[in-house]
C-alpha positions as CSV (number, residue, x, y, z in Angstrom):
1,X,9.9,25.6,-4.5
2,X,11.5,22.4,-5.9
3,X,13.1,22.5,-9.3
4,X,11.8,20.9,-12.3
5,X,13.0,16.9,-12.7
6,X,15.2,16.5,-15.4
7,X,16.3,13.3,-17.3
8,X,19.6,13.5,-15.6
9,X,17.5,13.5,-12.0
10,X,15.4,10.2,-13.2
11,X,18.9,8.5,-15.0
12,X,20.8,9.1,-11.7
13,X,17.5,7.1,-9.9
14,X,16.9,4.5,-12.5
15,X,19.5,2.2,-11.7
16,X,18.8,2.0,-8.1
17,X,15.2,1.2,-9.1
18,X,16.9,-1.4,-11.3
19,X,18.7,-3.1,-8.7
20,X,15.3,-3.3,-6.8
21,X,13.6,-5.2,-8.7
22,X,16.5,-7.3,-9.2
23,X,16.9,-7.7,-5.8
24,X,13.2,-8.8,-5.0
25,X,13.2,-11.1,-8.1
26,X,16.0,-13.1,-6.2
27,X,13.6,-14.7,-4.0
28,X,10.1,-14.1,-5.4
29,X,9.3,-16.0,-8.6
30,X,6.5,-13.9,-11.5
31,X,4.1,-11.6,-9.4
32,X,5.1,-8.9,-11.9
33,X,2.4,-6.7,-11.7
34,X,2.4,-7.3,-7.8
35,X,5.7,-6.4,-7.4
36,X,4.9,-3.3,-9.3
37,X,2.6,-2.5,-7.2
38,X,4.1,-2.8,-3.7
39,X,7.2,-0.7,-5.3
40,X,4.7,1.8,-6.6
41,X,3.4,2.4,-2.8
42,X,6.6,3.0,-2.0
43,X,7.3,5.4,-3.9
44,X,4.1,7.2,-3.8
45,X,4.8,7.3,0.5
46,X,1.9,5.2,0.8
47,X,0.7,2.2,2.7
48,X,0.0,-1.0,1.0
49,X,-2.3,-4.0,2.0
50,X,-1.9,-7.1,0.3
51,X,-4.5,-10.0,-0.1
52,X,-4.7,-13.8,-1.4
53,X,-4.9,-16.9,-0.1
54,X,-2.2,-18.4,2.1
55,X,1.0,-19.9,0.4
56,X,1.2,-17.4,-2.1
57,X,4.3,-15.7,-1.0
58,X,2.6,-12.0,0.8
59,X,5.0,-12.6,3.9
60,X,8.1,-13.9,1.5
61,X,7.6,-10.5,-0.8
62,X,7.7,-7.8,2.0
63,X,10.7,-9.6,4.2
64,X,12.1,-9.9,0.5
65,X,11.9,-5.9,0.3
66,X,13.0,-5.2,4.1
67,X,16.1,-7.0,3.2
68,X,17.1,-5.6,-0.3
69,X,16.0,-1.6,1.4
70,X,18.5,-0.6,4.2
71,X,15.9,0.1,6.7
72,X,15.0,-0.5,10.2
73,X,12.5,-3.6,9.7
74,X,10.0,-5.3,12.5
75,X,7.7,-8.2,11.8
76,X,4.0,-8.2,13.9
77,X,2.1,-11.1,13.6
78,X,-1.4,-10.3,14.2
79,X,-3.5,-12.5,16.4
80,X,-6.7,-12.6,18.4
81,X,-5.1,-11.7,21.8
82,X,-2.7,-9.0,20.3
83,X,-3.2,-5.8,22.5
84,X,-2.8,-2.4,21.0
85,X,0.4,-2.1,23.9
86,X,1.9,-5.1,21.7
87,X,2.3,-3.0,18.6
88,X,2.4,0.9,20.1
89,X,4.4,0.6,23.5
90,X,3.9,1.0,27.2
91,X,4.9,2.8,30.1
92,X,7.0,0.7,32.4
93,X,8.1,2.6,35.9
94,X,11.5,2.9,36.7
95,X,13.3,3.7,39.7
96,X,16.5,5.2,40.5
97,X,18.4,3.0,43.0
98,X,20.4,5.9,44.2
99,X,18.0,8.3,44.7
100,X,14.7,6.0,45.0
101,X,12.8,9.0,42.7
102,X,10.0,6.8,40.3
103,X,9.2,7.7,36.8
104,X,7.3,6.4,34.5
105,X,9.0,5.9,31.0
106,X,7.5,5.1,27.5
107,X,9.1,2.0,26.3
108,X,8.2,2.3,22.0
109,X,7.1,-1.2,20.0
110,X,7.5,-2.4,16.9
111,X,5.7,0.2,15.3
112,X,8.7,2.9,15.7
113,X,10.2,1.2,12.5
114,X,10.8,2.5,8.8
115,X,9.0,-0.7,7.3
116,X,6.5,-2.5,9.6
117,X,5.2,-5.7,8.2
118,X,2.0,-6.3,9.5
119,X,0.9,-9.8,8.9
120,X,-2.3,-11.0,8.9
121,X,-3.9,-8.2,9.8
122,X,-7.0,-9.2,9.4
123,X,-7.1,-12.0,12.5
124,X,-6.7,-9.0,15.5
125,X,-9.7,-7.6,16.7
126,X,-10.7,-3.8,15.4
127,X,-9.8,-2.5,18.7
128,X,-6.3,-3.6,18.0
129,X,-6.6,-2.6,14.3
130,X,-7.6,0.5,15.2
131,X,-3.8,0.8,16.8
132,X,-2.5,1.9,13.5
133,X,-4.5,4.7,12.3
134,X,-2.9,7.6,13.7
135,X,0.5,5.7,13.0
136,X,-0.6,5.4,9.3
137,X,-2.1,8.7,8.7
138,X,0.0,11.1,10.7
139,X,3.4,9.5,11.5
140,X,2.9,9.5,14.7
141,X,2.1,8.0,18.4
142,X,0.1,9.4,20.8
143,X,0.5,7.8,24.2
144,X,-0.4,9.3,27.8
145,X,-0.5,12.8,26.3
146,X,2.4,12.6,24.8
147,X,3.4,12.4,20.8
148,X,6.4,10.4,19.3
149,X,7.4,11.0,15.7
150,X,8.0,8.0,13.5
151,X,11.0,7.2,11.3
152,X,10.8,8.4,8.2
153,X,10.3,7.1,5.9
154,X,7.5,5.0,7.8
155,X,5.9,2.4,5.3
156,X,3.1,-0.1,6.7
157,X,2.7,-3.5,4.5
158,X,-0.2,-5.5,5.6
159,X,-1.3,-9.1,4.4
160,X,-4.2,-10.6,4.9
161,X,-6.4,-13.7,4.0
162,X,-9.7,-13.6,2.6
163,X,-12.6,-12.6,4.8
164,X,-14.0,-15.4,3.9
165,X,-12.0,-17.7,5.7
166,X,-12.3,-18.3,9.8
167,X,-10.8,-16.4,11.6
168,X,-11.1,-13.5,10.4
169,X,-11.9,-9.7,11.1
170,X,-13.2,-7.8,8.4
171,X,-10.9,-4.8,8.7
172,X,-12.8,-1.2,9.4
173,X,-13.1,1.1,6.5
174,X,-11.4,4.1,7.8
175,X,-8.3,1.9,8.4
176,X,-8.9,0.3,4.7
177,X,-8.7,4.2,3.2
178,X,-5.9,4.6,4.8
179,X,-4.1,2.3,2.3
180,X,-2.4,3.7,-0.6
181,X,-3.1,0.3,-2.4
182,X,-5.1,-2.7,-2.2
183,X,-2.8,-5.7,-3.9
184,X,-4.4,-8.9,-5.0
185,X,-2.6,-11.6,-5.3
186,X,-3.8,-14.5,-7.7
187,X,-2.7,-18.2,-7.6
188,X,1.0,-18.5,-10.0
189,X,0.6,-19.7,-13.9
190,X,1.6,-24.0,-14.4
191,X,5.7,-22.6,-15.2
192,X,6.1,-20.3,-12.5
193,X,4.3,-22.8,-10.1
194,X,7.0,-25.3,-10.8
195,X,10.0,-22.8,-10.6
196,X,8.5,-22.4,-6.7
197,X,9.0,-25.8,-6.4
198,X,12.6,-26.0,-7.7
199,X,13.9,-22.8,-6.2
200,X,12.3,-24.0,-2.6
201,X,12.6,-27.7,-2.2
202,X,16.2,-27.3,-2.4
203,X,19.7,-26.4,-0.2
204,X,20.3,-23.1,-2.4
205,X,19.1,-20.2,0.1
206,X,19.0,-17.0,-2.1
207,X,20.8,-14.1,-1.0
208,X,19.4,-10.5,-0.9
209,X,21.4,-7.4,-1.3
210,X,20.6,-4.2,0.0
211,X,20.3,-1.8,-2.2
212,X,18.7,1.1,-1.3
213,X,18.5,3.3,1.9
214,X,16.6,6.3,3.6
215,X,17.6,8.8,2.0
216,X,17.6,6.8,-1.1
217,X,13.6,6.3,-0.7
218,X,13.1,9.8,0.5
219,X,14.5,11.5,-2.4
220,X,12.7,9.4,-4.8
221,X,9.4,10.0,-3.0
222,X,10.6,13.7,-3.7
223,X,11.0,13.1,-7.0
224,X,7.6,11.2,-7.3
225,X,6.1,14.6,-6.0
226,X,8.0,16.6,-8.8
227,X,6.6,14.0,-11.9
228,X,4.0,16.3,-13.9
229,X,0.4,15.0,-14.3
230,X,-1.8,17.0,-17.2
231,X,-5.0,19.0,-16.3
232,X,-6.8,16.4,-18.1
233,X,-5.9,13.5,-16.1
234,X,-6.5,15.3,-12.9
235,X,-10.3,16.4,-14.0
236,X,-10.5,12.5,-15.3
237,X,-9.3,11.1,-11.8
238,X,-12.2,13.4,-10.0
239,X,-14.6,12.1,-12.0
240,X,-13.9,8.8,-12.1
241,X,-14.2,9.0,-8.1
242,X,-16.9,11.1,-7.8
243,X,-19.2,8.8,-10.1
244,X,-18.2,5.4,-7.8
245,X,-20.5,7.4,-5.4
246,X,-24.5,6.2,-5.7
247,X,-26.8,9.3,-6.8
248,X,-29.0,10.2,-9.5
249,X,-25.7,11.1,-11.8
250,X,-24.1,8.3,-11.0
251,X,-23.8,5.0,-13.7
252,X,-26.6,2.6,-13.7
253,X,-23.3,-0.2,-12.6
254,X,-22.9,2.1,-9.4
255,X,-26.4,2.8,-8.4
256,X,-26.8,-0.8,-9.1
257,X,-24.0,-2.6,-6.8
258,X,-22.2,0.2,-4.5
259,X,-23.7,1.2,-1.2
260,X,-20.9,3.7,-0.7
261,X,-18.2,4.9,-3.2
262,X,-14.8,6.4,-2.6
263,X,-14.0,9.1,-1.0
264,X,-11.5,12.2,-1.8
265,X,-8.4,10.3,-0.6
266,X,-8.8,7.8,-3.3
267,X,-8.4,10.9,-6.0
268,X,-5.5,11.5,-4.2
269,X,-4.3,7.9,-3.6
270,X,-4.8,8.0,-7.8
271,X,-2.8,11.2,-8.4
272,X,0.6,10.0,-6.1
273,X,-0.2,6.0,-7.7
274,X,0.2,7.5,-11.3
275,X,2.9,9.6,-10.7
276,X,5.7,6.7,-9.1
277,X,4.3,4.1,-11.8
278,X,5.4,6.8,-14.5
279,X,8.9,7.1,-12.6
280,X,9.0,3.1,-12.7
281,X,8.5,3.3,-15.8
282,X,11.5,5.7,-16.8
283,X,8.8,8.8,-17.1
284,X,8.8,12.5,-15.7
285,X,4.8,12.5,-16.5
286,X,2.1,10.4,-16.0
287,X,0.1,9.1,-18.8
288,X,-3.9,7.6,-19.1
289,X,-2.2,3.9,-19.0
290,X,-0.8,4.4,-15.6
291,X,-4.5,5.7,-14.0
292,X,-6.2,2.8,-15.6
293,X,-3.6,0.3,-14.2
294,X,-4.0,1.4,-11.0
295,X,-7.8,2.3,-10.6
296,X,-8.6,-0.6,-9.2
297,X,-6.2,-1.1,-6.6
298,X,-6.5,2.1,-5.3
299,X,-10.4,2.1,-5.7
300,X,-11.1,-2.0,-4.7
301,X,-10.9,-1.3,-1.0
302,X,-12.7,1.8,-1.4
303,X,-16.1,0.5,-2.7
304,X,-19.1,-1.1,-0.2
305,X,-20.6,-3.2,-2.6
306,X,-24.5,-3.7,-2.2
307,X,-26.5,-7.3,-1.5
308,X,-27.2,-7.7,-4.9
309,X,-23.6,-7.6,-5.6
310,X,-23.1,-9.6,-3.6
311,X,-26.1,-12.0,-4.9
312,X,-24.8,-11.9,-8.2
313,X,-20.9,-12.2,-7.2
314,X,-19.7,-9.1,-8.8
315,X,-16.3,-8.0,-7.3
316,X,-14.8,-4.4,-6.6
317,X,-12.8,-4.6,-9.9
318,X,-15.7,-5.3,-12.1
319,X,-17.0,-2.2,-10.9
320,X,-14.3,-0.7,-11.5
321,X,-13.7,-2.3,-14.8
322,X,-17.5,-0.7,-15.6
323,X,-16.6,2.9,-14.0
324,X,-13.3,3.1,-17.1
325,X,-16.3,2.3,-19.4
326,X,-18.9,4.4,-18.3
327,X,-16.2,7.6,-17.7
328,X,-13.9,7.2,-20.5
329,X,-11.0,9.9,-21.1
330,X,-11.4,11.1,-24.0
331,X,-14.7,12.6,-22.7
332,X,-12.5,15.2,-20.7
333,X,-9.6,15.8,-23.2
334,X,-10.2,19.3,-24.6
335,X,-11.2,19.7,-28.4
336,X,-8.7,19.8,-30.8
337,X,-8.4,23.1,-32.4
C-alpha cells in the first residue's frame, strides 16, 4: 500500500511540471488547453491522439515534448505502404562464420521506444493500424511466439488529419478506445497567428531543455494514482458513460444521434484524466471542473454518431455538451443533512 500524498509530495513535483510547460511554450505558440491536454495523458499513463487540419503544429508539439522529456524518442510516419514489420520488427537470420550454426534473431523497430510519435496515423491501412494495439494496451510485442516488454514508461502520440480529407483511413474503433484522449486542435486566434509568423520566418531556432526523465514521469504517474477522487464523482462518471449508450433510459440527445456509446474504459479513461488535471493544477483531489473539462476528449472518440447526426452536422462534443446537461452533478451529490 502506497502512502497518502502530501503537499510536500505535490511541492517537490510542481516545479518540474513548471519547467514543462515552460519548456513546450518555447516552441509552440497558445494551444493552452491543448497542451494541457497532451500533459494530462501523460500523466494519467495514457495514450493520446491528436487531430486538426495540417499546419497547425500536432508534429511541432510532440517533437517539442520528446525533447524537453529525457526519453528515448522515435518518429513513424505513417503511409499507405507502411507494413506492420516497419513499426514492430523482424526476424533477420544470422550466421555464425566460425561455426556456420543459423539463427534467426528479432531485430525490434521503432516501437521499442518510451515516446513513439505516430504521425499521421490515419493514412496506413487498418492492418498496419492494427500493429499497435497490443503495444498500446499491454506494453508489449508479440512476435513468432515470443513477447518483448516495452520501455516504460511507453507513451504513443498520434496525429492525424480529418477523415474527411483524401487519403485517409478512418482509424478502427478498438484502436480509437485505446486512446486515453482525443485532442482537437482548432485554427490559432488573429495575435497568436501572427506570433507564428514572427517566431518562424526568422534565423532564431528555439532551444528546448530537457527537463524531465523516466523516473521523473513514472513517479508522477504514481502520484497521479495516489490523487483522491470523491464517491460522488465516481457514481457521476458511471453515469455520465452509461447514459451515452442508446436504450430506453437513455436521453432523448443519445437515442437521437448515437449508434453506439462508450464503453467502461472511457469511465476509466475519465477517473485517471481527472486525477493528473487536478495534479496540474497544484491539487491532491479531483474536483467536478476537471470531469467536465475533460468529458469530451475522453468521450469524442468514443461515440458512433447516427445518420441523422450526421444529416444535421451535430459533432461528438455537442453530444457531449448535451450528456453534462441531461446528467448534471448535483443529481448524485448526497442530501445535505
Amino acid at each position: 500500500m502506497t502512502a497518502t500524498p502530501t503537499e510536500a509530495d505535490l511541492e517537490a513535483h510542481r516545479a518540474r511540471l513548471d519547467a514543462l510547460r515552460a519548456a513546450i511554450g518555447q516552441a509552440i505558440v497558445g494551444q493552452t488547453a491543448v497542451v494541457e491536454q497532451l500533459l494530462t495523458a501523460l500523466l494519467a499513463g495514457g495514450h493520446a491522439l491528436l487531430e486538426g487540419a495540417p499546419g497547425l503544429g500536432k508534429t511541432l508539439l510532440v517533437r517539442t515534448l520528446g525533447q524537453a522529456l529525457s526519453l528515448d524518442f522515435r518518429r513513424v510516419q505513417f503511409t499507405p505502404d507502411l507494413m506492420p514489420s516497419d513499426l514492430l520488427g523482424t526476424e533477420l537470420l544470422e550466421e555464425d562464420h566460425g561455426t556456420g550454426h543459423r539463427a534467426f534473431r528479432f531485430q525490434r523497430g521503432p516501437v521499442f521506444t518510451h515516446l513513439l510519435l505516430a504521425d499521421e496515423l490515419n493514412r496506413t491501412p487498418p492492418k498496419t493500424q492494427a500493429a499497435l494495439l497490443e503495444a498500446m494496451a499491454e506494453h508489449t510485442v508479440s512476435y513468432a511466439g515470443t513477447t518483448y516488454a516495452l520501455p516504460a514508461p511507453f507513451f504513443v502520440l498520434a496525429t492525424q488529419n480529418p477523415i474527411e480529407q483524401a487519403g485517409t483511413y478512418p482509424l478502427p474503433e478498438a484502436q480509437l478506445d485505446r486512446f486515453l484522449l482525443h485532442i482537437a486542435l482548432d485554427y490559432p486566434d488573429e495575435g497568436e497567428e501572427r506570433d507564428i509568423l514572427a517566431q518562424t520566418t526568422g534565423t532564431r531556432r528555439p532551444e528546448i531543455p530537457q527537463v524531465m526523465g523516466a523516473e521523473d514521469v513514472l513517479a508522477l504517474q504514481a502520484l497521479v494514482r495516489d490523487v483522491h477522487i470523491g464517491d460522488d464523482l465516481l457514481t457521476w462518471i458511471a453515469r455520465l458513460v452509461r447514459a451515452s449508450r442508446p436504450g430506453d433510459a437513455a436521453p432523448e440527445v443519445v437515442r437521437e444521434y448515437v449508434r453506439w456509446g462508450a464503453g467502461p474504459r472511457a469511465g476509466q479513461s475519465l477517473v485517471l484524466a481527472a486525477k493528473a488535471r487536478a495534479l496540474l493544477h497544484g491539487r491532491l483531489a479531483a474536483t467536478r471542473e476537471d470531469v467536465a473539462a475533460l468529458a469530451a476528449p475522453v468521450m469524442r472518440h468514443r461515440l458512433l454518431l447516427s445518420f441523422a447526426a450526421e444529416a444535421e452536422r451535430k459533432r461528438p462534443d455537442d453530444v457531449v455538451a448535451a450528456l453534462l446537461q441531461a446528467v448534471p452533478f448535483d443529481a448524485v451529490r448526497p442530501a445535505a443533512r
